[in-house]
PASEBA-1860 file (N, C-alpha, C; in nm, 3 decimals):
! residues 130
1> XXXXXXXX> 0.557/0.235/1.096/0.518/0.096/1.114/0.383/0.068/1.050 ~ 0.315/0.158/0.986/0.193/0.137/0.938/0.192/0.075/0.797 ~ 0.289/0.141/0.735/0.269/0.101/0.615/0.454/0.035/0.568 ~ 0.498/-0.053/0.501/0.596/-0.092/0.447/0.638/0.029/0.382 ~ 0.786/0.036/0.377/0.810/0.195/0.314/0.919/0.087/0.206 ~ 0.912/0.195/0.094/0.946/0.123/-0.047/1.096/0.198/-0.031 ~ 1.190/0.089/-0.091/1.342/0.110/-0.070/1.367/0.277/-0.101 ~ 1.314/0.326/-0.235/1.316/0.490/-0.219/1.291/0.586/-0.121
9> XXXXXXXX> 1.186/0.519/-0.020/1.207/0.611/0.082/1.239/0.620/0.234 ~ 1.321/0.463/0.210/1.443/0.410/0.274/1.549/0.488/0.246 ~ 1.610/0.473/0.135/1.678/0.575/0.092/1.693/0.753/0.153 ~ 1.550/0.770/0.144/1.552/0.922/0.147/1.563/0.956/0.270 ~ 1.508/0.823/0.361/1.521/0.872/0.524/1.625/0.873/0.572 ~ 1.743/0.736/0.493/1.845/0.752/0.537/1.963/0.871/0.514 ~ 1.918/0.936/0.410/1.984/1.058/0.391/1.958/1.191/0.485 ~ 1.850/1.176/0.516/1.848/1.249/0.616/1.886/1.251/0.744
17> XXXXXXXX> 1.855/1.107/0.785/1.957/1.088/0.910/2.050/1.110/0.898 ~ 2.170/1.098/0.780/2.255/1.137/0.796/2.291/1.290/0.776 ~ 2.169/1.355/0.773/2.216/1.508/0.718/2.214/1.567/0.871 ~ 2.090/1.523/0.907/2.052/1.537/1.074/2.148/1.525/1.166 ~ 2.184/1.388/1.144/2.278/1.325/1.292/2.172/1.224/1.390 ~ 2.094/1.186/1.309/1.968/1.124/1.371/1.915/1.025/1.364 ~ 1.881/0.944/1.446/1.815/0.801/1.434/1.643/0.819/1.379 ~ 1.649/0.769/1.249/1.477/0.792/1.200/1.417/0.637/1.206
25> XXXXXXXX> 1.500/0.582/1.127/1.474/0.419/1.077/1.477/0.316/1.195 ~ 1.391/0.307/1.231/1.421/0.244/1.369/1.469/0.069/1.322 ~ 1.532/-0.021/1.382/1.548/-0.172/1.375/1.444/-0.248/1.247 ~ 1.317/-0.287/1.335/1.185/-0.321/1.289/1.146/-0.251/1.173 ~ 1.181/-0.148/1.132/1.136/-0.093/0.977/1.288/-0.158/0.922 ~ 1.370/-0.159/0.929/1.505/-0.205/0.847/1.432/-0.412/0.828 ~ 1.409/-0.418/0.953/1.404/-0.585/0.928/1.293/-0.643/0.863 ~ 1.195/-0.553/0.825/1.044/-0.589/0.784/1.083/-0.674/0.643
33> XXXXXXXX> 1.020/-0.772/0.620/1.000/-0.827/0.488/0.981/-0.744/0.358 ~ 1.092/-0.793/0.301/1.016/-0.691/0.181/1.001/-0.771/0.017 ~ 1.099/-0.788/0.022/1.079/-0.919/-0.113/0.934/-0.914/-0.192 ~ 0.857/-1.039/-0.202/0.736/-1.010/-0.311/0.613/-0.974/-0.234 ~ 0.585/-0.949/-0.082/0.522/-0.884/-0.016/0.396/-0.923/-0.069 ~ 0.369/-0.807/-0.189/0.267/-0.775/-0.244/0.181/-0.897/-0.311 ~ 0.303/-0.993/-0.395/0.215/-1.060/-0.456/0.195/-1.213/-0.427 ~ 0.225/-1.209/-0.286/0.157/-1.281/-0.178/0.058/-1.272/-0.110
41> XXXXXXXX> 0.010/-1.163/-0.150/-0.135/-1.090/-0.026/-0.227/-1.091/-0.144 ~ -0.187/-1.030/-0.299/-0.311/-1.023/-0.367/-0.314/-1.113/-0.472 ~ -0.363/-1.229/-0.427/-0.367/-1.353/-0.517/-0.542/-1.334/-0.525 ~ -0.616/-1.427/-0.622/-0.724/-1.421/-0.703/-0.795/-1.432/-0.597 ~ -0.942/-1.329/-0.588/-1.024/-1.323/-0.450/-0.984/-1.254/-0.345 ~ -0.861/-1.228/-0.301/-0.822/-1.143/-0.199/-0.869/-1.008/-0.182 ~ -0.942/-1.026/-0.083/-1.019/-0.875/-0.055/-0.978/-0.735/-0.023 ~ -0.975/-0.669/-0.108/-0.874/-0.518/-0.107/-0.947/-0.393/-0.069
49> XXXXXXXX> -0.890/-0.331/0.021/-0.996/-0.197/0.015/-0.872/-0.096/-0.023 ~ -0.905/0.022/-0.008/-0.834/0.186/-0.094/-0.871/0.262/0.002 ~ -0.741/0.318/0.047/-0.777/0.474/0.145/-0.694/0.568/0.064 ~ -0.804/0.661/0.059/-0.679/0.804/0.019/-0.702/0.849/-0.134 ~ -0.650/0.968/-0.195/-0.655/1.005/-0.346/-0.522/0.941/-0.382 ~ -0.546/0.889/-0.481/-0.376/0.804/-0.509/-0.429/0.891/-0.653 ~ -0.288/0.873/-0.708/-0.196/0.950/-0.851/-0.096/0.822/-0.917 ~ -0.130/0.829/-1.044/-0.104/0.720/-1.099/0.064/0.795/-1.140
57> XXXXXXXX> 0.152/0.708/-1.198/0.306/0.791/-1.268/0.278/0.886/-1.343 ~ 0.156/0.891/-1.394/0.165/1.028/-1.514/0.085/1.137/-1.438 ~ 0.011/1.146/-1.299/-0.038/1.211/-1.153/-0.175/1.221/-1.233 ~ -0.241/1.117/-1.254/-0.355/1.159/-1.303/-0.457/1.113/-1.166 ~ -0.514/1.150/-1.109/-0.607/1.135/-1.001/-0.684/0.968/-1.080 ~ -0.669/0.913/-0.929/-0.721/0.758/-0.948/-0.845/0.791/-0.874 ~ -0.991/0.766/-0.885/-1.066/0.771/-0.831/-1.130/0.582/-0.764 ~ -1.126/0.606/-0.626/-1.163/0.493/-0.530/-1.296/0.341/-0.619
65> XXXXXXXX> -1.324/0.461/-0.715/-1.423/0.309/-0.768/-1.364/0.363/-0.874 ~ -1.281/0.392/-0.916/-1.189/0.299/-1.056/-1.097/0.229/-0.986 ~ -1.035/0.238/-0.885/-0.938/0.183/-0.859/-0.983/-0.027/-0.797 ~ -1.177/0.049/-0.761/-1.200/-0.104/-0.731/-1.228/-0.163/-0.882 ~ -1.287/-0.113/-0.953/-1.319/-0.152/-1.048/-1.167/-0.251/-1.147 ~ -1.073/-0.168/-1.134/-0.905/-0.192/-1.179/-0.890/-0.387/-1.128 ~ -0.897/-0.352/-0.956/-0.892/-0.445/-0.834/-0.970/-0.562/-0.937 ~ -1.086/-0.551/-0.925/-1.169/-0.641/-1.027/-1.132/-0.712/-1.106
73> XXXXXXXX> -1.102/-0.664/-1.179/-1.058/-0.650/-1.319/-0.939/-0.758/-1.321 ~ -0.847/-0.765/-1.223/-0.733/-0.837/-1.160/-0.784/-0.902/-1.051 ~ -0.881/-0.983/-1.066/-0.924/-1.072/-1.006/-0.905/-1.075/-0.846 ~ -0.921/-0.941/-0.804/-0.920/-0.920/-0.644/-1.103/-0.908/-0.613 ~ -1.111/-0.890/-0.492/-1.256/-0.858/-0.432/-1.264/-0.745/-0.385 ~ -1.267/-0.624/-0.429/-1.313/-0.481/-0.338/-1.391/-0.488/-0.224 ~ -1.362/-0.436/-0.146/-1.442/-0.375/-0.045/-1.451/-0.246/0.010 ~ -1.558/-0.187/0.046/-1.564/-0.076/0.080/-1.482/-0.044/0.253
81> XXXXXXXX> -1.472/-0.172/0.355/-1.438/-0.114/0.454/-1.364/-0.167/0.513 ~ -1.246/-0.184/0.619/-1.164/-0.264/0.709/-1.186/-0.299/0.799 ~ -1.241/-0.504/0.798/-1.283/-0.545/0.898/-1.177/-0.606/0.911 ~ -1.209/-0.721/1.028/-1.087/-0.807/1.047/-1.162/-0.976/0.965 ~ -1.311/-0.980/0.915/-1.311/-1.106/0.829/-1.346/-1.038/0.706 ~ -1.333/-0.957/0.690/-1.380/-0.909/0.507/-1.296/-0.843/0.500 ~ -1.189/-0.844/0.507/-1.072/-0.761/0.419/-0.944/-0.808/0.414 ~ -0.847/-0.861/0.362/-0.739/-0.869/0.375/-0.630/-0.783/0.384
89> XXXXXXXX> -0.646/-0.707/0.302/-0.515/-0.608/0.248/-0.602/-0.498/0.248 ~ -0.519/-0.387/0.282/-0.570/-0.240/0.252/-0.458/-0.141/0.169 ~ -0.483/-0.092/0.086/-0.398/-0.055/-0.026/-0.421/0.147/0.024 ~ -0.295/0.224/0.051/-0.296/0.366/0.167/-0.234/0.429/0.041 ~ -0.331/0.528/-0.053/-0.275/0.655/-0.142/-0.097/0.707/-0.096 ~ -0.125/0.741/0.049/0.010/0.761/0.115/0.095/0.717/0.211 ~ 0.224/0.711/0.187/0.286/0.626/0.325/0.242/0.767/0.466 ~ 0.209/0.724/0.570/0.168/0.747/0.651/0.060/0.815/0.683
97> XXXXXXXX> 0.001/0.856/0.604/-0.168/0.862/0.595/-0.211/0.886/0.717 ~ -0.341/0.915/0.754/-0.406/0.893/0.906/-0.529/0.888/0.872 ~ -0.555/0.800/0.802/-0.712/0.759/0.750/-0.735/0.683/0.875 ~ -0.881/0.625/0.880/-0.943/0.582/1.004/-0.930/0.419/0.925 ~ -0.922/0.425/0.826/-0.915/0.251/0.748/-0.779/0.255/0.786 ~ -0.649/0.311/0.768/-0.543/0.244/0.820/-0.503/0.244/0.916 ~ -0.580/0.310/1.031/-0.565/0.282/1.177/-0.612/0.188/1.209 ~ -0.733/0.121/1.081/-0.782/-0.036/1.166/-0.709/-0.102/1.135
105> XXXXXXXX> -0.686/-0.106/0.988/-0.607/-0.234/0.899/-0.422/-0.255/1.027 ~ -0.408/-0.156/1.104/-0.316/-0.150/1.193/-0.324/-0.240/1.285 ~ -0.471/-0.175/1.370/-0.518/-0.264/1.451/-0.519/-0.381/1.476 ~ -0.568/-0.456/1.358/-0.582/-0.543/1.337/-0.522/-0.659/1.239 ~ -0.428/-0.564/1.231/-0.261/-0.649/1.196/-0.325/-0.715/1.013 ~ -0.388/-0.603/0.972/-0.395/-0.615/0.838/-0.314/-0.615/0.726 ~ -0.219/-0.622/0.626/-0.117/-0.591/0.544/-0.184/-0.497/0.479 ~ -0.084/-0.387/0.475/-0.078/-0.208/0.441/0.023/-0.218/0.303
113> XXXXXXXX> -0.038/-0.163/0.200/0.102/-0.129/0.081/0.036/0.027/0.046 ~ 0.140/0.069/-0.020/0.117/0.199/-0.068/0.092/0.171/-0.225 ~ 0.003/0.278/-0.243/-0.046/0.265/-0.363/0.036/0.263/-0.466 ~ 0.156/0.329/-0.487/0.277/0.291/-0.597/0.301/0.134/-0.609 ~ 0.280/0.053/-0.504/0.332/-0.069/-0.467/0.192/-0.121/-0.569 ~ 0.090/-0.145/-0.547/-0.046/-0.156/-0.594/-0.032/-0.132/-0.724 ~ -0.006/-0.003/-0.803/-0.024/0.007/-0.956/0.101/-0.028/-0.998 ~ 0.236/-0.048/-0.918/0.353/-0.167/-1.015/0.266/-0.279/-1.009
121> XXXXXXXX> 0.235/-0.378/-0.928/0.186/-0.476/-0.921/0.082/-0.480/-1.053 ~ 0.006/-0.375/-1.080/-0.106/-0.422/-1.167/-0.014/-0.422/-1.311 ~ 0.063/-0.297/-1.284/0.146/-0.307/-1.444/0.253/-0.418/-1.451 ~ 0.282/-0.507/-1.359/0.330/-0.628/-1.407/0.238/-0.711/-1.444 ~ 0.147/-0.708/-1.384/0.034/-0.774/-1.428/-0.023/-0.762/-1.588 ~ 0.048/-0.626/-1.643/-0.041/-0.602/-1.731/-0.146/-0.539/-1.752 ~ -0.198/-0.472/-1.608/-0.298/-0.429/-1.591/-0.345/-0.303/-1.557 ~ -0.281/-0.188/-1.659/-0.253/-0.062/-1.651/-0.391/0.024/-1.595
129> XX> -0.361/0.095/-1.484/-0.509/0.185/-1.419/-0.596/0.196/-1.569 ~ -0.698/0.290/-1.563/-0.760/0.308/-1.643/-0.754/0.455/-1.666
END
């Protein structure tokens, strides 16, 4: 429930449930929104923060101030931390993580994407990491 899980690993859970015999996917993760999610939350100014080492498709280590710098660049607002008035979105290296930023952005009913979700978004954008 922390983070939106991307149809691939919808997929992968559901294969396992069925390898299992097991309920993983609960209701509320099947019914969550998923559609353009993303590029509803990061429109021009929207304040983004980064938890975690994220890996771009070719696994090249993204470092947290390139990745704000990227954010920038695509007309978002970095921030360094997860409040509930300075941050909108928090962007999690991994789906389920246990960073202390996505236990707030939780908290406080922040929108969570995983960083794959984040660098498609920029490369539709056009806006390939660095």
């Amino acid at each position: 429930s922390r983070v939106r899980l991307t149809e691939e690993s919808l997929a992968r859970l559901r294969e396992v449930e069925r390898l299992l015999g097991v309920e993983i996917i609960d209701v509320s993760i099947e019914l969550a929104p998923v559609g353009d999610g993303i590029t509803s939350v990061l429109v021009p100014g929207a304040r983004i923060c980064f938890t975690g080492t994220v890996r771009d498709a070719a696994g090249r280590l993204l470092p947290e101030g390139e990745l704000m710098e990227v954010a920038l660049a695509a007309g978002l607002t970095p921030v360094k931390t997860v409040t509930k008035t300075k941050c909108d979105v928090l962007v999690a290296a991994a789906i389920g993580s246990q960073s202390g930023k996505l236990r707030k952005a939780h908290e406080i009913g922040k929108p969570v994407f995983c960083a794959d979700e984040f660098l498609a978004w920029l490369e539709a954008k056009q806006l390939p990491a660095r």
